[in-house]
N, C-alpha and C positions, 0 to 999 in steps of 0.2 A: 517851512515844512508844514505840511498838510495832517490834521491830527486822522489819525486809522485810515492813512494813506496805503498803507500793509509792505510787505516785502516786494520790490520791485521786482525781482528776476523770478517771481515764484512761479510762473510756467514752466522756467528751464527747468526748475528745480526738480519741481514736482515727475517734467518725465524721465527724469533722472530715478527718481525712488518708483515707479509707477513699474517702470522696468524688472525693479528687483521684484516688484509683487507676481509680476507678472511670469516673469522665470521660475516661479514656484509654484505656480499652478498645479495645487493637490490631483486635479483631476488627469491632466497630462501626465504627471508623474508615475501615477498607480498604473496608469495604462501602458505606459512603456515598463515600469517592472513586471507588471505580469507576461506582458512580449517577452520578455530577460528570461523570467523563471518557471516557467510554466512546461510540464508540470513539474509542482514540488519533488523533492526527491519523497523516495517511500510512498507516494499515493496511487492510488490504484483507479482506473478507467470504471469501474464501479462502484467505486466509494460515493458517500455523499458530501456535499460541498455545504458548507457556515460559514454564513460572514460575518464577524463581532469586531467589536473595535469603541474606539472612544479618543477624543479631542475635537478642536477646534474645527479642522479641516475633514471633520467627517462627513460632512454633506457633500462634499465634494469628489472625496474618497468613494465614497457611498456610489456614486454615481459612476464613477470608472469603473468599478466592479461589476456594477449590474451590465453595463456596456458591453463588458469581457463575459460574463459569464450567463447570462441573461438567466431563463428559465431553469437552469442547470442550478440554481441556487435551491438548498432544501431550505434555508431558516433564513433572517440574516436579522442583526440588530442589532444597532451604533448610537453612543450616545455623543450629542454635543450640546455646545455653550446656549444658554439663553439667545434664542432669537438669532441662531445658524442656522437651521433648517432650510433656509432660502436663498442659501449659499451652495447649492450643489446640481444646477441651472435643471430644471426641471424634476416634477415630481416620481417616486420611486416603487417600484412595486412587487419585489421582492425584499429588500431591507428595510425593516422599520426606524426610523429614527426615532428619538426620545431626549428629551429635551432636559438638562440639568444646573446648578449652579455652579460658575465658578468666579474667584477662585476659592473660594470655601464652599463646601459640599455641602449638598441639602438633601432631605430624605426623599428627593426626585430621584437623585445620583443613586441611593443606595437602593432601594425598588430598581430600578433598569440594572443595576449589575448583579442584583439576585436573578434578573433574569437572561442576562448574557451569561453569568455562570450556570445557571441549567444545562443554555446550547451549548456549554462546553462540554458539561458532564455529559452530556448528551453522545457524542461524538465518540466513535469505534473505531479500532485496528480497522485502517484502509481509509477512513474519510480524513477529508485536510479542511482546517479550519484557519479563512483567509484574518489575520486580525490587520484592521487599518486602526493606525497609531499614529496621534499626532499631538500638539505642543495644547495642552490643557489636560491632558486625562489624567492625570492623578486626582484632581478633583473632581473628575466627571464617572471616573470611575473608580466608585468607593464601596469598602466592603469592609467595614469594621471588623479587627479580629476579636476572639473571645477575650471578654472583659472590656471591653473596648466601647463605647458608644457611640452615635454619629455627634452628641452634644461634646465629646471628649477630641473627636478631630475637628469639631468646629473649631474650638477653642484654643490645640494645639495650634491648627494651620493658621489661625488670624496670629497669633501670638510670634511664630516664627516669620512672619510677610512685615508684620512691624518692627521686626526687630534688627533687619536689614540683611538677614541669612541667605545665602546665594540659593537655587533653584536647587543644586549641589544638595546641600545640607539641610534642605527643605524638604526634599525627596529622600534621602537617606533615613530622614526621623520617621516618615509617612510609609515609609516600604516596610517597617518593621510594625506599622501598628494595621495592615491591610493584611485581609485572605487573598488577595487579588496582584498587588504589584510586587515587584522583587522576583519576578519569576514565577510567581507564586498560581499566574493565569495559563504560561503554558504546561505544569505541572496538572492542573485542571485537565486539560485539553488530553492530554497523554493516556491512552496508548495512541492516539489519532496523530496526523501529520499536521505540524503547523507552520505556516508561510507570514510571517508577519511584516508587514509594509508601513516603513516609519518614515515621518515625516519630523525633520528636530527643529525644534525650538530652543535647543540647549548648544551652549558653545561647545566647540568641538564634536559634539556630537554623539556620546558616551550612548551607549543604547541602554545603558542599566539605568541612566537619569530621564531620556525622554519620557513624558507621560509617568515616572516611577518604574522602568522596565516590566511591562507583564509579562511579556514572554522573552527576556536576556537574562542572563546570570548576572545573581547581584556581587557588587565588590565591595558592600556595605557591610557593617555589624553592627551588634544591638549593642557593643560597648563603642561607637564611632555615635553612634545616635545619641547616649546621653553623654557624650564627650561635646555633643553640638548644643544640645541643650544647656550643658555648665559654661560656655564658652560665649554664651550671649545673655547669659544670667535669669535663665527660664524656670530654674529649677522650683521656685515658690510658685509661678505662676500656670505651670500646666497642672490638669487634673492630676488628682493620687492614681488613677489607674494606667492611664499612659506612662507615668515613671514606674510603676509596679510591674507592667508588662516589660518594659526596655531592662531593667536589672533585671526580672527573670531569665531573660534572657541573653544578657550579659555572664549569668551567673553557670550558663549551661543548662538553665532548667526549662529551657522551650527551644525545639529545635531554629536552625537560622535556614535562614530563604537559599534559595538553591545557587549553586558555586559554577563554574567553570566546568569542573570535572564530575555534577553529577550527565550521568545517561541520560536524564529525559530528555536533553539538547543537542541528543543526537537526530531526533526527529525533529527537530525547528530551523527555521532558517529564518534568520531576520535580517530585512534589507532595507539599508538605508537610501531614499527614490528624493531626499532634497533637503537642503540645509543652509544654513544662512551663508556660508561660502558661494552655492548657487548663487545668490539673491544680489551679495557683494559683486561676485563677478559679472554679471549681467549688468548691474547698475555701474560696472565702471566701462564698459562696452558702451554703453549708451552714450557716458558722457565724454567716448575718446569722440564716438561719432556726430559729439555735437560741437566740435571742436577744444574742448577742455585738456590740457595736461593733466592725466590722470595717475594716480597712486594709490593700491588700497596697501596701508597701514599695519593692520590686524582684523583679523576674525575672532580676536579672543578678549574684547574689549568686554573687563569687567568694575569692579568697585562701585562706592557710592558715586550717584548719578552728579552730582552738583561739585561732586570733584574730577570727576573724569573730565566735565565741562570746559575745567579751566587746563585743561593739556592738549583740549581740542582747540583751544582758542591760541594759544601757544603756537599750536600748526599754522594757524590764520597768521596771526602776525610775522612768522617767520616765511611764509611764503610775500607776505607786504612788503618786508625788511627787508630782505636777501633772494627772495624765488627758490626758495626750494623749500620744501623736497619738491617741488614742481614750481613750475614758472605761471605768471599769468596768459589767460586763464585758467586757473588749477581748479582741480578736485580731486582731493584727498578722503577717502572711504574708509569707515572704521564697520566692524559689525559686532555682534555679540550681546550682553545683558547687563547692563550696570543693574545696580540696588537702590531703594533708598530707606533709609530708615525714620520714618516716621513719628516726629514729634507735634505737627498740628491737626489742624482739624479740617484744611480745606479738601478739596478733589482735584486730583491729578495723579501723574503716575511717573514712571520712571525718564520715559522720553519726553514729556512737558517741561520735568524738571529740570534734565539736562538740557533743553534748552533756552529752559530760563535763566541757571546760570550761566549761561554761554554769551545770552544776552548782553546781564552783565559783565562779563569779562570783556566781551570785545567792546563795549559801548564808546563810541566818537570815531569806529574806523569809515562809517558810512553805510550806503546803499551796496556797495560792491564786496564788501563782502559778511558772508551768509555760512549760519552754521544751522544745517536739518536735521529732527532726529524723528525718525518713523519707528513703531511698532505694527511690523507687518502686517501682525492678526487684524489691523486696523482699530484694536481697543488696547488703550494704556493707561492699566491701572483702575482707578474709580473711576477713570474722565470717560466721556462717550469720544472720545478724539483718539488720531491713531498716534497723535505727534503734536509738533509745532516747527516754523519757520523764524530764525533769529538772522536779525543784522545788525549790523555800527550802529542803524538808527533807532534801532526799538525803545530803548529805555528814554529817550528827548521822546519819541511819539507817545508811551505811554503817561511819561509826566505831561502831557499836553491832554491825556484824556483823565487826570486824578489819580490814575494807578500806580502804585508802589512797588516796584518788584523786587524789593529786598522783603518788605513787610509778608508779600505772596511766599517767597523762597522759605522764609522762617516759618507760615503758617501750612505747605506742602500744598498750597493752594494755586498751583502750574497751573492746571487746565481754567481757570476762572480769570484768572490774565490773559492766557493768548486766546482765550472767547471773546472779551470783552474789545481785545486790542484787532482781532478781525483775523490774529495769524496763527490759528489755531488748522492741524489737517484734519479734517473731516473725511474719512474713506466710505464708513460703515465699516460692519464686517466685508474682509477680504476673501474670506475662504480659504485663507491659507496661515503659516504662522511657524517662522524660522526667524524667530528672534527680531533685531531691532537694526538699524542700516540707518549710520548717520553720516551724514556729508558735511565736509569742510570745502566752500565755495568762494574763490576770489576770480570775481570778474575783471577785466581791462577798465584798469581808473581813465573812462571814460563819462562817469553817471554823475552828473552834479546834483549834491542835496536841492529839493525844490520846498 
């Protein structure tokens, strides 16, 4: 065995995941829903047109809009991730971008949403305000409510991201301490027409969790929020204003974020243009047509990441053992957002992890078979990597390079193993971002260890 020999099949692999990213192209996407919906209902041939919005895939979003709608735009301004901007294939010149932190919010985020909330305020009976919505804006777009600080959601959000709280109950705490999500942005927007075009990064695809729903009806409360809070043992550790605000509220003493059945959502229409379902099915397209016996699993694939690992390694061996749920060559496709809960101190993130455990669980089946986990957005976690590739052999190759991947898995330290070991996925940003697409790969035991 050749030490950071890397994963032999990683070509295959790779156009297998390459696939899903590519099925989800924000910019295609936007384009065919405005084809769909256009015009909104209630807007008028003289109204004025705004484009606001915020996530990851806003560059890109950005750029179908202007495409559709060119000169015709009165305002436009979208906020995205650190170093998206060059994600949305050429530069823009009716929508401004503006650049912010995530996934904890910085006083970047909250200047650019004081000033998307202007162009909302802004906005009259007759004009339709387009919002592009995608998988990061809850931190990208941040508006502290009264009493609330930006050092108060700093503190919240890192405190909830550690503590291994699903994206769910992460957004459910955050909708109730924002002027802005929970519905809170097309209330803003109202009496004007709003078209909102969401791109999810959340399982299943709930519009009131993508991005924190700005313009869906929340299905949240301010008594579910510190219900979330007691249930992960936060209660000492967030600010006294954050728990002050959620019990006032709880208590009936601050109105709650807009429901179902208020009117303002008679003038919104929000459409869902891509989601990790897309991203699944494309990628299992790909590998029918690369010859692979293919199965996708689930789209709802959640829990801690280093436990999920070992049910995906479970698949591997049972397709070795017996062939199924597919025969060789298989591929078995899961999608969705494991957690992890963070006890060390290295860099990595949720799909390193998971396929660091994965690593270890399958370790002595070989070259042939391979478990992949991508974070589409092409960033997971702290790491700069969108992923990592694991096989039978990884753990023999890494003990031939000095690295320990139990000692990595204990210290959350994924992304500095599979750098070190060569099989780390390096994308950049993608421009897009519908969750996490991980494959279980067993090739024809045909590949002899070398």
């Amino acid at each position: 065995m050749t030490p950071g020999a890397g994963v032999l099949h990683k070509d295959i692999i790779m156009a297998v995941l390459n696939a899903a990213i590519k099925s989800a192209d924000p910019y295609l996407a936007v384009l065919g829903a405005l084809r769909a919906h256009l015009p909104p209902k209630g807007s008028t041939p003289s109204g004025k047109l705004y484009i606001i919005g915020a996530g990851k895939a806003g560059a890109a979003m950005s750029r179908a809009a202007e495409d559709a709608f060119g000169d015709t735009i009165t305002q436009g301004l979208v906020i995205v991730k650190n170093g998206y901007t060059g994600t949305g294939n050429g530069p823009l010149s009716r929508i401004e971008l503006a650049e912010a932190s995530h996934p904890v919010p910085d006083m970047r985020g909250v200047e650019a949403t004081e000033r998307v909330l202007r162009i909302a305020e802004s906005a009259q009976e007759g004009d339709t305000v387009v919002c592009l919505v995608s998988g990061g804006g809850s931190a990208l777009l941040v508006a502290p409510a009264e009493g609330v600080t930006l050092a108060d959601l700093q503190r919240t959000t890192r405190a909830l991201l550690l503590s291994g709280a699903t994206i769910n109950e992460l957004n459910a705490v955050r909708k109730h301490l924002s002027r802005v999500s929970g519905g809170l942005l097309a209330r803003t927007i109202a009496p004007a027409q709003t078209l909102s075009l969401i791109l999810s990064d959340v399982t299943a695809s709930p519009l009131d969790v993508i991005a924190s729903g700005p313009t869906a009806p929340d299905a949240t409360t301010y008594s579910e929020a510190l219900d979330i809070i007691a249930r992960y043992g936060l209660t000492d550790a967030l600010p006294s204003a954050v728990l002050r605000r959620l019990s006032l509220g709880a208590e009936g003493s601050l109105p709650e974020t807009p429901k179902t059945d208020d009117e303002l959502f008679g003038k919104v229409d929000n459409i869902l243009v891509a989601s990790n379902v897309t991203a699944v099915e494309a990628a299992a397209s790909q590998a029918r047509e690369m010859g692979f016996d293919t199965a996708i699993v689930t789209t709802y694939l959640e829990g801690e990441a280093r436990e999920a690992a070992k049910v995906l390694a479970g698949v591997a061996k049972e397709i070795v053992a017996y062939g199924r749920p597919v025969k060789r060559p298989g591929c078995v496709l899961f999608g969705g957002e494991t957690t992890v809960t963070v006890r060390g101190s290295g860099i990595g993130g949720r799909s390193t992890e998971l396929a660091l455990s994965a690593a270890i669980a399958i370790d002595g089946l070989g070259h042939d078979v391979v478990i992949a986990s991508l974070a589409t957005d092409g960033g997971d976690g702290t790491s700069p990597s969108a992923g990592a590739i694991a096989d039978g052999t990884t753990i023999n190759r890494a003990k031939a390079l000095g690295l320990d991947a139990y000692a990595s898995l204990a210290n959350n330290d994924s992304y500095t193993f599979w750098q070190q070991l060569g099989d780390a996925i390096m994308t950049g940003p993608t421009g897009t971002n519908v969750n996490d697409i991980i494959g279980v790969f067993v090739f024809e035991d045909r590949t002899a260890e070398t």
